[in-house]
C-alpha positions in Angstrom: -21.0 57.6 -5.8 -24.3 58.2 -4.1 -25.8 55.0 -6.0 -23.1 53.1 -4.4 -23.6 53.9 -0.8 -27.3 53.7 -1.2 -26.9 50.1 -2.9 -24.4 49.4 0.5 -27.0 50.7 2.9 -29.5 48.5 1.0 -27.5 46.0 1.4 -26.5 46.1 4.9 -30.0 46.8 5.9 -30.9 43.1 4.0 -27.8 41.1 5.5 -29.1 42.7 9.4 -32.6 41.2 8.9 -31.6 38.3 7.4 -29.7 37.8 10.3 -32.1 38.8 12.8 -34.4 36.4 11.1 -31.8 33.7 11.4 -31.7 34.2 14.8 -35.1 33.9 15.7 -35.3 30.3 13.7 -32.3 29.4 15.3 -34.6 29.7 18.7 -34.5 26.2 20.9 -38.1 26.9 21.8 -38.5 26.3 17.8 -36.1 23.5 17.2 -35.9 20.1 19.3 -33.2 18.6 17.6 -29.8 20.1 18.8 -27.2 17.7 16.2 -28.9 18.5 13.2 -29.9 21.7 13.8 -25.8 22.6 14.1 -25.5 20.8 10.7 -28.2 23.0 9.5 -26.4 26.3 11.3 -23.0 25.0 9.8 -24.6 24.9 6.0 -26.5 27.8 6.1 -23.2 30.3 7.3 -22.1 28.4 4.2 -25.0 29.6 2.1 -24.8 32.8 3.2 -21.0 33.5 2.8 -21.8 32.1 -1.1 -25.0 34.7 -1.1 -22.5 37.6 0.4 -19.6 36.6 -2.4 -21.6 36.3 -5.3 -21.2 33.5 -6.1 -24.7 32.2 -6.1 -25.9 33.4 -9.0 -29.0 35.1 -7.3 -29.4 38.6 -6.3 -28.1 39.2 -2.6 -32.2 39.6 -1.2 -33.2 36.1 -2.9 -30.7 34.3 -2.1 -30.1 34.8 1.9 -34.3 34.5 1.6 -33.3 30.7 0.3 -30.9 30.1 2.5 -32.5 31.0 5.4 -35.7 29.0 4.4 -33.6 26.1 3.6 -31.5 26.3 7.1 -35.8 26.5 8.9 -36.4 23.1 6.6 -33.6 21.5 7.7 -34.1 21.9 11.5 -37.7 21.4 11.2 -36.5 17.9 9.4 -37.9 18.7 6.6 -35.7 19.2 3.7 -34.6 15.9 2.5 -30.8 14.7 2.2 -30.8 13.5 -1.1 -27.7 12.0 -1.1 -28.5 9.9 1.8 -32.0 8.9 0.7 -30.4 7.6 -2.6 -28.0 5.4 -0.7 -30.6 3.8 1.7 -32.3 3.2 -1.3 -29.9 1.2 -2.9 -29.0 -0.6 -0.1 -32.7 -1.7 0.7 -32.3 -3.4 -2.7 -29.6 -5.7 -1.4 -31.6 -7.3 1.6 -33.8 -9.7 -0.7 -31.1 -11.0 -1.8 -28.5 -14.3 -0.3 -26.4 -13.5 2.0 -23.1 -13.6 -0.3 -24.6 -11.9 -2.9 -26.0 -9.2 -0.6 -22.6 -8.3 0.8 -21.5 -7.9 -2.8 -24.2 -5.9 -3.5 -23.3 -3.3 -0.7 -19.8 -3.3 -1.5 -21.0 -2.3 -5.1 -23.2 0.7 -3.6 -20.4 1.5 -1.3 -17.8 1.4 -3.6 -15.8 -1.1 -0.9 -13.4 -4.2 -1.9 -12.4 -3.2 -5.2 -15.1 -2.1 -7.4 -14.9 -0.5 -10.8 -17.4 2.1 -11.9 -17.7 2.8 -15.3 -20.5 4.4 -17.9 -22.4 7.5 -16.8 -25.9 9.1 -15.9 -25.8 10.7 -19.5 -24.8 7.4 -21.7 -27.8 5.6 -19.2 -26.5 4.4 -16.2 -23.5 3.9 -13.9 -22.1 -0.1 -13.8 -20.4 -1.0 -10.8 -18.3 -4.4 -11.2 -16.9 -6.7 -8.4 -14.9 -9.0 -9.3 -14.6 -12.0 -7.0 -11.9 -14.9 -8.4 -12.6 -18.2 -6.5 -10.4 -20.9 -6.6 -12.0 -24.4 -6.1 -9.8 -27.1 -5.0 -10.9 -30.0 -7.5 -11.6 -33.8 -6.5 -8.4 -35.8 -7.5 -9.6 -38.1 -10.6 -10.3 -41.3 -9.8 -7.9 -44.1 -9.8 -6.9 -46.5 -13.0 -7.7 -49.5 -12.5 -5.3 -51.8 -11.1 -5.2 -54.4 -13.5 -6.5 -54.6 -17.2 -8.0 -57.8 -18.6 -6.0 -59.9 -21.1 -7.5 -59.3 -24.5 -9.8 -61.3 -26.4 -8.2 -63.7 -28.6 -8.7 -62.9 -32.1 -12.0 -65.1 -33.5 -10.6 -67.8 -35.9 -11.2 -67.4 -39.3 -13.2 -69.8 -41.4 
C-alpha cells in the first residue's frame, strides 16, 4: 500500500510541474500569436488527458514532457502541420497546369465533384479518378446532292 501512495505522490508532484510549466509557456509575453496558440492549448489538454489515461504508451513523466514541448513548438510556429503541408503541396502541383485541367486536378486532391480513390500507400500509391462525360453536339452531315447524273451509256461493243 505504501508503494502505491508514493507512486500517487510521484505522480501528482509530476502532473503540478507539468502544469506549472505549461503555464509559464502559455505566457503572452512568450507567444504573439493568440489563434494558434488556442489551437495549440486545445491539443495539448488533449495530450495530456491521453498522457493522464494511459493511453499513450509512454510513461506518465515522458509523455506530459512531449506534450508540453510539442504545445511550446506549436505556439512558437514551429512544429509543422503535416497534413496541411501535404495538401498545399499537392495543390501547387495543379497551377502549371490549363485552367480545366487544373480545376480537375484540385477536385482530385480535394476529393470534390465525384472522385473515386482507390489503391493504397502500401500497394504504391493512392489513384484518384474523375470522371468527366462530355457530350458534343455533332455537325449535321452534309447534304446529298440534289440531283445525280444520268449514267454513262454502256460503250458499244465491237
Amino acid at each position: 500500500m505504501t508503494f502505491y501512495i508514493t507512486n500517487l505522490r510521484k505522480r501528482t508532484h509530476v502532473v503540478a510541474l507539468s502544469m506549472a510549466a505549461a503555464g509559464l509557456l502559455g505566457s503572452p509575453f512568450v507567444y504573439a500569436e493568440q489563434g494558434g496558440a488556442s489551437a495549440a492549448k486545445a491539443r495539448y489538454e488533449q495530450e495530456r488527458a491521453r498522457c493522464q489515461s494511459g493511453q499513450s504508451g509512454q510513461d506518465l513523466k515522458t509523455c506530459m514532457r512531449e506534450a508540453g514541448a510539442a504545445l511550446q513548438e506549436a505556439q512558437q510556429g514551429r512544429l509543422d502541420d503535416h497534413d496541411a503541408s501535404y495538401a498545399r503541396n499537392a495543390l501547387e502541383r495543379c497551377k502549371p497546369l490549363p485552367a480545366d485541367d487544373a480545376k480537375d486536378c484540385r477536385d482530385r486532391i480535394l476529393g470534390q465533384g465525384g472522385v473515386s480513390v482507390s489503391g493504397s500507400v502500401k500497394g504504391g500509391g493512392l489513384y484518384r479518378e474523375k470522371v468527366t462525360t462530355e457530350v458534343k453536339v455533332l455537325p449535321p452531315p452534309p447534304a446529298p446532292p440534289q440531283e445525280l447524273p444520268p449514267p454513262m451509256p454502256p460503250a458499244p461493243v465491237k
